[in-house]
PDB file of the backbone (N, CA, C, O) and the ligand in Angstrom, with CONECT records:
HET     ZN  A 101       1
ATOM      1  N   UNK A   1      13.638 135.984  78.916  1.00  0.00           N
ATOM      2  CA  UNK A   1      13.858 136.918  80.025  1.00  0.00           C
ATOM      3  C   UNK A   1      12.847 136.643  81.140  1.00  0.00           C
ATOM      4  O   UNK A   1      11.648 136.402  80.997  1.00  0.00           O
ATOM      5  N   UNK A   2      13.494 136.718  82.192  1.00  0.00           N
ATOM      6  CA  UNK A   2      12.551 136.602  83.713  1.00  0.00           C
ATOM      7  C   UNK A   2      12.649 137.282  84.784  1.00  0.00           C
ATOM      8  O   UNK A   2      13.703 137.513  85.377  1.00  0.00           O
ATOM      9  N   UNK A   3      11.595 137.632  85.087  1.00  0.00           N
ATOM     10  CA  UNK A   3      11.360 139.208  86.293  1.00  0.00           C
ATOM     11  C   UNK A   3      11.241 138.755  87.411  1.00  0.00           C
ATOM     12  O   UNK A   3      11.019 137.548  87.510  1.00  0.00           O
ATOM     13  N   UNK A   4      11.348 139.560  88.590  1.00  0.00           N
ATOM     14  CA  UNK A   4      10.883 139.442  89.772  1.00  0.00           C
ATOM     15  C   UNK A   4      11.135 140.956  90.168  1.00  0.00           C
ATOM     16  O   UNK A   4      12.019 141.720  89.779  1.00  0.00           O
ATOM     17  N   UNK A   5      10.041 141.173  91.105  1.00  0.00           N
ATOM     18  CA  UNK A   5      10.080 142.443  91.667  1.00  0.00           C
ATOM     19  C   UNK A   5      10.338 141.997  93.276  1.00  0.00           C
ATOM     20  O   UNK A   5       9.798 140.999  93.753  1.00  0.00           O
ATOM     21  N   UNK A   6      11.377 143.009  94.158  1.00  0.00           N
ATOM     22  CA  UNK A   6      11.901 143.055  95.248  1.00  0.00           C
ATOM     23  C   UNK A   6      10.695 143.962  95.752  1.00  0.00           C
ATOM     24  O   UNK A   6      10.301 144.811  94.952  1.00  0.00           O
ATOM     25  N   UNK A   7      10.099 143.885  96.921  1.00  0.00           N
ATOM     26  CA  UNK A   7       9.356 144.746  97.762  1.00  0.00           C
ATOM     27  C   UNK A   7      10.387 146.161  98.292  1.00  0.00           C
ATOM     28  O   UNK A   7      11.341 145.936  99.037  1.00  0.00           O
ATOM     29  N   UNK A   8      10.159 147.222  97.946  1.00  0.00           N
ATOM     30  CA  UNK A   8      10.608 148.393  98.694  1.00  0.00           C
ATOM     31  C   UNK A   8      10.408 148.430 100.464  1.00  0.00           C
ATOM     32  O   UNK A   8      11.201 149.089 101.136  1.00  0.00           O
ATOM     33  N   UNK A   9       9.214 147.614 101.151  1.00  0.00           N
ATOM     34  CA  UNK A   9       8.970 147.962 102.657  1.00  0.00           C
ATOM     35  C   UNK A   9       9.528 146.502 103.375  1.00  0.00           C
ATOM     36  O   UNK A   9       9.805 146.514 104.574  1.00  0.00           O
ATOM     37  N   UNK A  10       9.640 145.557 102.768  1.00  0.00           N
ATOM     38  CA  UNK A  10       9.894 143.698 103.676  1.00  0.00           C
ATOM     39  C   UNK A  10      10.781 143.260 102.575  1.00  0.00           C
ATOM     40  O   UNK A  10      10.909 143.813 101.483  1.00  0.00           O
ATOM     41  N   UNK A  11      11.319 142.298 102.964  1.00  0.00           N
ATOM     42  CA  UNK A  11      11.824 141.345 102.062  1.00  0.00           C
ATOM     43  C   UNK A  11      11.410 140.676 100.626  1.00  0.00           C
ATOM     44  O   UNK A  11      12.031 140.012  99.796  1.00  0.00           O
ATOM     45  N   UNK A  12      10.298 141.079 100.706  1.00  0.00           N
ATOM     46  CA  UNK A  12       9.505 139.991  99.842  1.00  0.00           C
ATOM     47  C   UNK A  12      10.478 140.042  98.863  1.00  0.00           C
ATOM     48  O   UNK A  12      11.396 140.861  98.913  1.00  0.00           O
ATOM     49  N   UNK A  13      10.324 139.060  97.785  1.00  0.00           N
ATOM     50  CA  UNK A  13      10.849 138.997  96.456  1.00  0.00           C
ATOM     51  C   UNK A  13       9.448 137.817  95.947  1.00  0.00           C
ATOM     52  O   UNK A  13       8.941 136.746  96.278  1.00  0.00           O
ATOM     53  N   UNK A  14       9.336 138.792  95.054  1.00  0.00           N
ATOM     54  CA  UNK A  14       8.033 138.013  94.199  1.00  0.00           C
ATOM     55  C   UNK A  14       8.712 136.454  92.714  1.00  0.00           C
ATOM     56  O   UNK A  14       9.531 136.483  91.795  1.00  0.00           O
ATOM     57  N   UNK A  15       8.182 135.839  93.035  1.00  0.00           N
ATOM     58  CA  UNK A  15       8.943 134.468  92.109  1.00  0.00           C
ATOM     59  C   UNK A  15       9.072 134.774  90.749  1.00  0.00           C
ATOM     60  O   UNK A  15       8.152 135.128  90.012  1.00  0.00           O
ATOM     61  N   UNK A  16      10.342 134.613  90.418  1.00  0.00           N
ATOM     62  CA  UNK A  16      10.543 134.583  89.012  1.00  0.00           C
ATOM     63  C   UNK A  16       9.864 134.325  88.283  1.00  0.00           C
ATOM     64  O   UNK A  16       9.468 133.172  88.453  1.00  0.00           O
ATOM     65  N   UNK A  17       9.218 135.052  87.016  1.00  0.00           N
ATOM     66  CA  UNK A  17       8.446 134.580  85.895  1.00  0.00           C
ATOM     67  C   UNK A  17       8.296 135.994  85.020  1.00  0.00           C
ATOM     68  O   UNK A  17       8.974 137.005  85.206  1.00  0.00           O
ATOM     69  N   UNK A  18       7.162 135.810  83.943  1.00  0.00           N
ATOM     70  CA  UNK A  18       7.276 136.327  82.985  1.00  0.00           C
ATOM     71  C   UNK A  18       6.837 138.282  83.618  1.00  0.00           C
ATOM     72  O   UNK A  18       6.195 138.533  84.639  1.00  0.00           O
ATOM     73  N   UNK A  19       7.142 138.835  83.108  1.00  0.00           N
ATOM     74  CA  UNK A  19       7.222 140.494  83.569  1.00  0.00           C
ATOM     75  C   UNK A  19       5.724 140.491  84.092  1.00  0.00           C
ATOM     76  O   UNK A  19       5.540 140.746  85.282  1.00  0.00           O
ATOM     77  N   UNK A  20       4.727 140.236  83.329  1.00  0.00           N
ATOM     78  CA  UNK A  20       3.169 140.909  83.892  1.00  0.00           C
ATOM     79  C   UNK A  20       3.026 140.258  85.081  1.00  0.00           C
ATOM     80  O   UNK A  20       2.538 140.799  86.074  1.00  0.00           O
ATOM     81  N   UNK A  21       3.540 138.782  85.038  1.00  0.00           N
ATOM     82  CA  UNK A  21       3.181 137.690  86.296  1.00  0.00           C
ATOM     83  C   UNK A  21       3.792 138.364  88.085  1.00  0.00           C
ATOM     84  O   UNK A  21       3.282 138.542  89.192  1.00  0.00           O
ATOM     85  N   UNK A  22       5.020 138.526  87.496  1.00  0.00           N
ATOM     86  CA  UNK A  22       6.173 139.150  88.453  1.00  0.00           C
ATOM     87  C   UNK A  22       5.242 140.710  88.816  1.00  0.00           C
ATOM     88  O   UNK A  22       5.159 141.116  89.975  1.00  0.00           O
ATOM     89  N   UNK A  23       4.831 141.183  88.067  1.00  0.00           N
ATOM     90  CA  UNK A  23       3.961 142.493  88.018  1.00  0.00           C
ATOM     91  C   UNK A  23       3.061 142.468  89.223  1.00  0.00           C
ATOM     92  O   UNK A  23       3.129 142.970  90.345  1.00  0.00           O
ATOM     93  N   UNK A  24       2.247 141.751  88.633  1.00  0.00           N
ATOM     94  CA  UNK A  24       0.869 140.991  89.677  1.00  0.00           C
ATOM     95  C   UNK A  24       1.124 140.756  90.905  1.00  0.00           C
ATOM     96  O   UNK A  24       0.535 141.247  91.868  1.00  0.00           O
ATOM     97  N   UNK A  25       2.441 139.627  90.932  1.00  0.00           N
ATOM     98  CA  UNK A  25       2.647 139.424  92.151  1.00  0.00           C
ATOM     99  C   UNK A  25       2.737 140.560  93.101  1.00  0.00           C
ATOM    100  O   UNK A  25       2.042 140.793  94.091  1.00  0.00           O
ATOM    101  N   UNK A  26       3.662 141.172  92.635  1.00  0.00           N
ATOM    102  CA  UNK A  26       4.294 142.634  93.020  1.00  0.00           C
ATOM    103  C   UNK A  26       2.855 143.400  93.768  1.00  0.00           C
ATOM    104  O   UNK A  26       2.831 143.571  94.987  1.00  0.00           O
ATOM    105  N   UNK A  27       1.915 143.743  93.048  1.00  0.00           N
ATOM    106  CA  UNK A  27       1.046 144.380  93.165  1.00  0.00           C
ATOM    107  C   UNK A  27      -0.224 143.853  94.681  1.00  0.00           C
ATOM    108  O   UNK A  27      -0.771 144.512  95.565  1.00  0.00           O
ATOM    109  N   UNK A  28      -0.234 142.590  94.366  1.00  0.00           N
ATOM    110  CA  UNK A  28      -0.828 141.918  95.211  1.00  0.00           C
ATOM    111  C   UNK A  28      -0.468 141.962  96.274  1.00  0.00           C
ATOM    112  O   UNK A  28      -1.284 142.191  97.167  1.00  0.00           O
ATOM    113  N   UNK A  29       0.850 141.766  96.556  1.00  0.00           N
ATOM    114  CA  UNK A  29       1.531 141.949  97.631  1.00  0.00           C
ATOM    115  C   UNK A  29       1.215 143.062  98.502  1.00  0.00           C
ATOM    116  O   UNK A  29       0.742 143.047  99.638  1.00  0.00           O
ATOM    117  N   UNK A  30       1.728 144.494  97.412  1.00  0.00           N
ATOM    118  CA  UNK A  30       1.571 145.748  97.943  1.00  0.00           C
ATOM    119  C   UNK A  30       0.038 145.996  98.484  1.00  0.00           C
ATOM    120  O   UNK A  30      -0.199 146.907  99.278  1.00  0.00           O
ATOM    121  N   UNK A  31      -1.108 145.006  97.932  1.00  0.00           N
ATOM    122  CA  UNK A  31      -2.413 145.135  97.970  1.00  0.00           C
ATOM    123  C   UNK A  31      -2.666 144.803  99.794  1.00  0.00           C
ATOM    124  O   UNK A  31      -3.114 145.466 100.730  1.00  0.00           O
ATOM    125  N   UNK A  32      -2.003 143.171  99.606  1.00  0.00           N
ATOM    126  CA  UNK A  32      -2.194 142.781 100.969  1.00  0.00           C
ATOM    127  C   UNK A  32      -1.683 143.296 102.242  1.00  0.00           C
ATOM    128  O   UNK A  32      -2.174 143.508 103.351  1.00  0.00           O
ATOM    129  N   UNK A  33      -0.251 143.456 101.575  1.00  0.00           N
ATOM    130  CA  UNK A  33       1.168 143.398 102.879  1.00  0.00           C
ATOM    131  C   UNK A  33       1.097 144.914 102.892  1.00  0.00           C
ATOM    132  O   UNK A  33       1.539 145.302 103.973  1.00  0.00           O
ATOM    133  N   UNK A  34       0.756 145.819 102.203  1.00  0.00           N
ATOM    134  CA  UNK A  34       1.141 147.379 102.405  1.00  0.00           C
ATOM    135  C   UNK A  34       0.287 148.488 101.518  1.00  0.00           C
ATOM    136  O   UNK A  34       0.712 149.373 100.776  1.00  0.00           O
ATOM    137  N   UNK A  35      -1.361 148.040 101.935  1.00  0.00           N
ATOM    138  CA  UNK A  35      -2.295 148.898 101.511  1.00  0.00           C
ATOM    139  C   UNK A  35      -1.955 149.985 101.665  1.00  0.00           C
ATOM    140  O   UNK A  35      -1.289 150.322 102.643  1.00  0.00           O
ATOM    141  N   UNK A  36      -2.263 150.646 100.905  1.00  0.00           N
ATOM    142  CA  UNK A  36      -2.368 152.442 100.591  1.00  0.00           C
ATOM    143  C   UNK A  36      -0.934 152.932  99.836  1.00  0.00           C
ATOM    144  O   UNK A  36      -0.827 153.954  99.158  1.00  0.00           O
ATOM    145  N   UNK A  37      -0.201 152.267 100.029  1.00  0.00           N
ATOM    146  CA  UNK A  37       1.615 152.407 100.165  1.00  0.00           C
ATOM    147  C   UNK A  37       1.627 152.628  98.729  1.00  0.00           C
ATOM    148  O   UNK A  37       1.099 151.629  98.242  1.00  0.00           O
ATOM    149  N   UNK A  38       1.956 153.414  97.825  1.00  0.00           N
ATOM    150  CA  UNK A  38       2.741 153.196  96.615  1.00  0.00           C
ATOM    151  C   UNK A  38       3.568 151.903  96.294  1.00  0.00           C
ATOM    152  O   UNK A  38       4.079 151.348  97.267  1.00  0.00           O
ATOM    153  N   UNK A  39       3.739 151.432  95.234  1.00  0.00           N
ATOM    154  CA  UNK A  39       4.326 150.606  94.972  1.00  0.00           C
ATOM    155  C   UNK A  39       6.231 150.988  94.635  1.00  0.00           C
ATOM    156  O   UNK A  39       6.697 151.745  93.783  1.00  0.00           O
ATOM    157  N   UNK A  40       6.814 150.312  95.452  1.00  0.00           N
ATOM    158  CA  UNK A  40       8.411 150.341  95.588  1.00  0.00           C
ATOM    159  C   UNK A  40       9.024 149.398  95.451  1.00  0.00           C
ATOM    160  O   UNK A  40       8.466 148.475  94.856  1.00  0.00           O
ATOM    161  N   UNK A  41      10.508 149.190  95.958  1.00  0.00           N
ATOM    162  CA  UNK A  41      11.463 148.273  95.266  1.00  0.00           C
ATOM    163  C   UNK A  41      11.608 148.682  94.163  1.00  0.00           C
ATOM    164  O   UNK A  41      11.384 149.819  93.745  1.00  0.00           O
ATOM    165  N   UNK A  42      12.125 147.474  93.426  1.00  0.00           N
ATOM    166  CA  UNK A  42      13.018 147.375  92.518  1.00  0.00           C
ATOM    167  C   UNK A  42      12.703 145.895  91.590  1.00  0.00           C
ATOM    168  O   UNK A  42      12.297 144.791  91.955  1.00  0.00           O
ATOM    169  N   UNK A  43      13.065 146.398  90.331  1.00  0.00           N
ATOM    170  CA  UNK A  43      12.706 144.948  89.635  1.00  0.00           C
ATOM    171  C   UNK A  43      13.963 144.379  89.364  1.00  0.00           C
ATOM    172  O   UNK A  43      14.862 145.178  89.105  1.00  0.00           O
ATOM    173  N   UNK A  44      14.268 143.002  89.364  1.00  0.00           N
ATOM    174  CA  UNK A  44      15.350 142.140  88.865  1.00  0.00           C
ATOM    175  C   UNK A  44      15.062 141.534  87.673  1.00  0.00           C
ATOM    176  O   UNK A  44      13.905 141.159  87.483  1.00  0.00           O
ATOM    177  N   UNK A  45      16.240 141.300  86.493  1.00  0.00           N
ATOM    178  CA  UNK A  45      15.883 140.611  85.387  1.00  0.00           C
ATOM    179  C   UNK A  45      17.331 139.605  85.450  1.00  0.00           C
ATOM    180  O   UNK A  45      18.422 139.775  85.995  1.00  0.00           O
ATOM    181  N   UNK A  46      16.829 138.627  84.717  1.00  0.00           N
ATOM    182  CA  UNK A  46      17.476 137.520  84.181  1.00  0.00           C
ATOM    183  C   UNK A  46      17.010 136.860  83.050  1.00  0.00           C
ATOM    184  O   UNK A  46      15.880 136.740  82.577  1.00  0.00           O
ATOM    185  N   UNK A  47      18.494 136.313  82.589  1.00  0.00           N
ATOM    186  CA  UNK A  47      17.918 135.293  81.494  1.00  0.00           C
ATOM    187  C   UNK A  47      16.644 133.985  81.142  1.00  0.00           C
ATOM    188  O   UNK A  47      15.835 133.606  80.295  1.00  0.00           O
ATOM    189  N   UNK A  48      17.306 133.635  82.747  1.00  0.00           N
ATOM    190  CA  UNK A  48      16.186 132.853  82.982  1.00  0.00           C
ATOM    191  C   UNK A  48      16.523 132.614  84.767  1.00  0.00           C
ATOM    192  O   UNK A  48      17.585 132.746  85.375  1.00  0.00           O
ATOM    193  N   UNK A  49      15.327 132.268  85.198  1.00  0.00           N
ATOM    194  CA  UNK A  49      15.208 132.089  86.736  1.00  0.00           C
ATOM    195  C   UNK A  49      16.777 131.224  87.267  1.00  0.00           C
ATOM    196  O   UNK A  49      17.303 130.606  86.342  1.00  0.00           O
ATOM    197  N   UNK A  50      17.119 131.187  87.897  1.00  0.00           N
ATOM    198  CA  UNK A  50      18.118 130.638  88.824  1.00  0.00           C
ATOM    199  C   UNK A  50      17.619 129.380  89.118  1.00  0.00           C
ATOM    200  O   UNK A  50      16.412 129.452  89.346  1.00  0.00           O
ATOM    201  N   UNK A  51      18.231 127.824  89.238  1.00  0.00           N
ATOM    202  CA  UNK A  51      17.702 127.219  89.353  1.00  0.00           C
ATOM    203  C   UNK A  51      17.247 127.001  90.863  1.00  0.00           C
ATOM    204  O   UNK A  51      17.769 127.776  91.664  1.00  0.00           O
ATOM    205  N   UNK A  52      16.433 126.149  91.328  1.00  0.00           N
ATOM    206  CA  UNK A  52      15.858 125.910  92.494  1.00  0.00           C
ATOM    207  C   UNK A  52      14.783 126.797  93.029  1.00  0.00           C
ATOM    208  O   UNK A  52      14.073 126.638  94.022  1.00  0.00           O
ATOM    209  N   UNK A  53      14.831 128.120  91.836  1.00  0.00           N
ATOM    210  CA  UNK A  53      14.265 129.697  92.309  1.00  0.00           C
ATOM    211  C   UNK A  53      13.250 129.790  91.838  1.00  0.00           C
ATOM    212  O   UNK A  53      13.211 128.803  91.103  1.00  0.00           O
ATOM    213  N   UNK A  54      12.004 130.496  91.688  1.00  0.00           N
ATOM    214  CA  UNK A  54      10.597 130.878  91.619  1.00  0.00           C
ATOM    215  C   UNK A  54       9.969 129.737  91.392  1.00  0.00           C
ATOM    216  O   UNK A  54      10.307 128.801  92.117  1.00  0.00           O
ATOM    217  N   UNK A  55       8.966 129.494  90.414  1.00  0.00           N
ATOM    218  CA  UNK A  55       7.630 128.454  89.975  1.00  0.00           C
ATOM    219  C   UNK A  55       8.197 127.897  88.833  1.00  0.00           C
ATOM    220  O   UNK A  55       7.753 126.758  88.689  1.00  0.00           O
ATOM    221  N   UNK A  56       8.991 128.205  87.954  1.00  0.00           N
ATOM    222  CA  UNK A  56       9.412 127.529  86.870  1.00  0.00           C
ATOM    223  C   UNK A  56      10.169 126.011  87.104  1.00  0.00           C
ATOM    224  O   UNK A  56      10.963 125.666  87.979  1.00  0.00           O
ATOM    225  N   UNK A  57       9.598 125.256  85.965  1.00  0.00           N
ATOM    226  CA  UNK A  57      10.256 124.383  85.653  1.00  0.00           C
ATOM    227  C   UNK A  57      11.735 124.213  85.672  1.00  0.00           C
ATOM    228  O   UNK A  57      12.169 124.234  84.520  1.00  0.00           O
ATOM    229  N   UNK A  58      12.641 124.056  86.547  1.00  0.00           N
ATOM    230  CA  UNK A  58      13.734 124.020  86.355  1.00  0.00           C
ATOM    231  C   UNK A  58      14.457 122.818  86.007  1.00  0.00           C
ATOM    232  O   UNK A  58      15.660 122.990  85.808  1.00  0.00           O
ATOM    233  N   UNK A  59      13.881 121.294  85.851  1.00  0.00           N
ATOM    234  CA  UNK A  59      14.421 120.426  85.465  1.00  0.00           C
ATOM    235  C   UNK A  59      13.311 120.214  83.742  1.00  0.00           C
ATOM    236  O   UNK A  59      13.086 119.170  83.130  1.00  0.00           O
ATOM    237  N   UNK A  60      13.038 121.052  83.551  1.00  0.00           N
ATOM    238  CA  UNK A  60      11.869 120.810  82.115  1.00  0.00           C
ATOM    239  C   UNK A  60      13.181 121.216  81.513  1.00  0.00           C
ATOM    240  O   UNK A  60      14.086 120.457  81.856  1.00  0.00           O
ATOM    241  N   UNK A  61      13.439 121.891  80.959  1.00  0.00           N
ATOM    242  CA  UNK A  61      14.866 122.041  80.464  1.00  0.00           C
ATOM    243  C   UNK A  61      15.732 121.284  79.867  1.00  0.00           C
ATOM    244  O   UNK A  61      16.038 121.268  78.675  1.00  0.00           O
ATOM    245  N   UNK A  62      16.258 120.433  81.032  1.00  0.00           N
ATOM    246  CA  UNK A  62      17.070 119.369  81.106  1.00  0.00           C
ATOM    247  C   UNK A  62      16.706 117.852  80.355  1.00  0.00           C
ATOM    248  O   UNK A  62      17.333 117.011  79.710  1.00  0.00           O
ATOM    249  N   UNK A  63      15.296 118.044  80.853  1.00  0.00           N
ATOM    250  CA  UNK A  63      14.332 116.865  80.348  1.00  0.00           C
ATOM    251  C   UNK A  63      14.166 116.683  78.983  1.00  0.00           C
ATOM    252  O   UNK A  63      14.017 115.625  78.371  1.00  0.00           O
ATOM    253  N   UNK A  64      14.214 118.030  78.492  1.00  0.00           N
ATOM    254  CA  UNK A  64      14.201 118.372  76.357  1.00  0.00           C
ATOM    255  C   UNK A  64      15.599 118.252  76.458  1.00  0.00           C
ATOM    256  O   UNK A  64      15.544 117.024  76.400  1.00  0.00           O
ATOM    257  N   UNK A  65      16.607 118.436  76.543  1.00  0.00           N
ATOM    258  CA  UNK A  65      17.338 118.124  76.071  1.00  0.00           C
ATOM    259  C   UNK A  65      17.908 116.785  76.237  1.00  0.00           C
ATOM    260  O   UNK A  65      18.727 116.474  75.373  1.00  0.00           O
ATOM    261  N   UNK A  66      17.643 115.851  77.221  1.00  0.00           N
ATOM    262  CA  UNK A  66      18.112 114.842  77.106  1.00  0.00           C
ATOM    263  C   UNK A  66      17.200 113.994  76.198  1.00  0.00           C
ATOM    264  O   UNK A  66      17.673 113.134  75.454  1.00  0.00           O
ATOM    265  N   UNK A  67      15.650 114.302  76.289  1.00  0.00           N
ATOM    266  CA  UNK A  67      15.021 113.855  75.502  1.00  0.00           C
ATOM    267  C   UNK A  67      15.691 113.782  73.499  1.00  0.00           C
ATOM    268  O   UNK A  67      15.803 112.790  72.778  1.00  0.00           O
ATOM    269  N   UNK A  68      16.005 115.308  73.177  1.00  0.00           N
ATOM    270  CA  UNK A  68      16.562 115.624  71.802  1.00  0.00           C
ATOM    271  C   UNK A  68      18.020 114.335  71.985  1.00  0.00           C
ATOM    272  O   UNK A  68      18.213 113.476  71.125  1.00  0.00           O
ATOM    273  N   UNK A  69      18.602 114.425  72.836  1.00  0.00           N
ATOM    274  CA  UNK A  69      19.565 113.731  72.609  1.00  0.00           C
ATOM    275  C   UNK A  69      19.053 112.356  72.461  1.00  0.00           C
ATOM    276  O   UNK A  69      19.532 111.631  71.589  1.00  0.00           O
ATOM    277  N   UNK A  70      18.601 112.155  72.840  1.00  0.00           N
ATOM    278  CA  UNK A  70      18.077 110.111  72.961  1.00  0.00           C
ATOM    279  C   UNK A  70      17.457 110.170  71.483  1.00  0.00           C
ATOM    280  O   UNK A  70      17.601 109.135  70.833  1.00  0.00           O
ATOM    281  N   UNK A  71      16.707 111.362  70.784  1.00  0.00           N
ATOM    282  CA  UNK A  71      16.377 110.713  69.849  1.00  0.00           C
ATOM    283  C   UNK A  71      17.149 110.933  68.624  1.00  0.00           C
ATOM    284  O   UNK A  71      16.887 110.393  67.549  1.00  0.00           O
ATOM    285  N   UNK A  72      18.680 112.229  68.956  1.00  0.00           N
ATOM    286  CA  UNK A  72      19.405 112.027  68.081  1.00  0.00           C
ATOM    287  C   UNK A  72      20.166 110.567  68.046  1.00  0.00           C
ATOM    288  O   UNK A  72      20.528 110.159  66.943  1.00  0.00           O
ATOM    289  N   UNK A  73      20.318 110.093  68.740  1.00  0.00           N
ATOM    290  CA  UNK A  73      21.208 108.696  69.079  1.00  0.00           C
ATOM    291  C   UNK A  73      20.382 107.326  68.327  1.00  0.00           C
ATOM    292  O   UNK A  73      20.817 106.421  67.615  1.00  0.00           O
ATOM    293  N   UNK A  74      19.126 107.607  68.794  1.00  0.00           N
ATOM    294  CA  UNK A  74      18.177 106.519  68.508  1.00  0.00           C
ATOM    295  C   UNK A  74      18.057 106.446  66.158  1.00  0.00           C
ATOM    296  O   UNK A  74      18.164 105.538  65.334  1.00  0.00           O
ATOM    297  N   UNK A  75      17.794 107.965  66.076  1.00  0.00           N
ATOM    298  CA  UNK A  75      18.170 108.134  64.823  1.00  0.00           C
ATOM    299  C   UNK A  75      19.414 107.662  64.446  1.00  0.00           C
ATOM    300  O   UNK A  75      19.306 106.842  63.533  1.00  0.00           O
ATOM    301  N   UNK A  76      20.072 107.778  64.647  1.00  0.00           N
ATOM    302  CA  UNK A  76      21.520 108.113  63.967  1.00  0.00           C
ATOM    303  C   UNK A  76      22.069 106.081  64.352  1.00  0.00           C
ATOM    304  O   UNK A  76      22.889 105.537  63.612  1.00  0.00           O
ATOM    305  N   UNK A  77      21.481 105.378  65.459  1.00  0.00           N
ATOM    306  CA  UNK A  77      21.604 103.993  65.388  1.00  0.00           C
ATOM    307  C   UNK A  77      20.927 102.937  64.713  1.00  0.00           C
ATOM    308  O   UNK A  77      21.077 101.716  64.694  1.00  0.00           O
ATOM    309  N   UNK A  78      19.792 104.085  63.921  1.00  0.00           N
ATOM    310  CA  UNK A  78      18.577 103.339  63.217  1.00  0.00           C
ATOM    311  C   UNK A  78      19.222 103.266  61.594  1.00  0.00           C
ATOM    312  O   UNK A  78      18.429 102.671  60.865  1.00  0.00           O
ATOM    313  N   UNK A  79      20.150 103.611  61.051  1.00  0.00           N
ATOM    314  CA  UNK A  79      20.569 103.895  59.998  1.00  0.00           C
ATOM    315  C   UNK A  79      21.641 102.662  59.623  1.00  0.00           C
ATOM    316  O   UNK A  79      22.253 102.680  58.555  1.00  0.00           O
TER     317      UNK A  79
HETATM  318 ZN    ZN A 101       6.428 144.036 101.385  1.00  0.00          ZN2+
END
């Protein structure tokens, strides 16, 4: 599962990642961009980040699995 919190006062959207991270961001924000302000918005969840979207690895993924595959192949031609 992966969070991001939407700013209640600007646009912001804080980068996908794990809930405390997304938290932080969130907070920091409100620290910099909107001292004194309560903290608002809204949080978003997903399975996992969208690709092209927050700090995550989005081709690490791809990379294990093609990796698992090469070495099911490599096994399975070694026999
Ligand atoms: Zn804001």
């Amino acid at each position: 599962m992966t969070y991001r919190f939407w700013c209640g006062e600007c646009g912001f959207k804080t980068p996908w990642g794990p809930e405390s991270e997304a938290e932080r961001g969130h907070m920091d924000h409100y620290a910099t961009r909107h001292p004194g302000l309560r903290l608002g918005g809204q949080v978003e969840t997903a399975a996992k980040a969208p690709a092209g979207e927050g700090t995550s690895c989005a081709g690490c993924a791809t990379v294990a699995v093609l990796g698992l595959l090469l070495l099911i192949i490599v096994s399975a031609c070694g026999r």
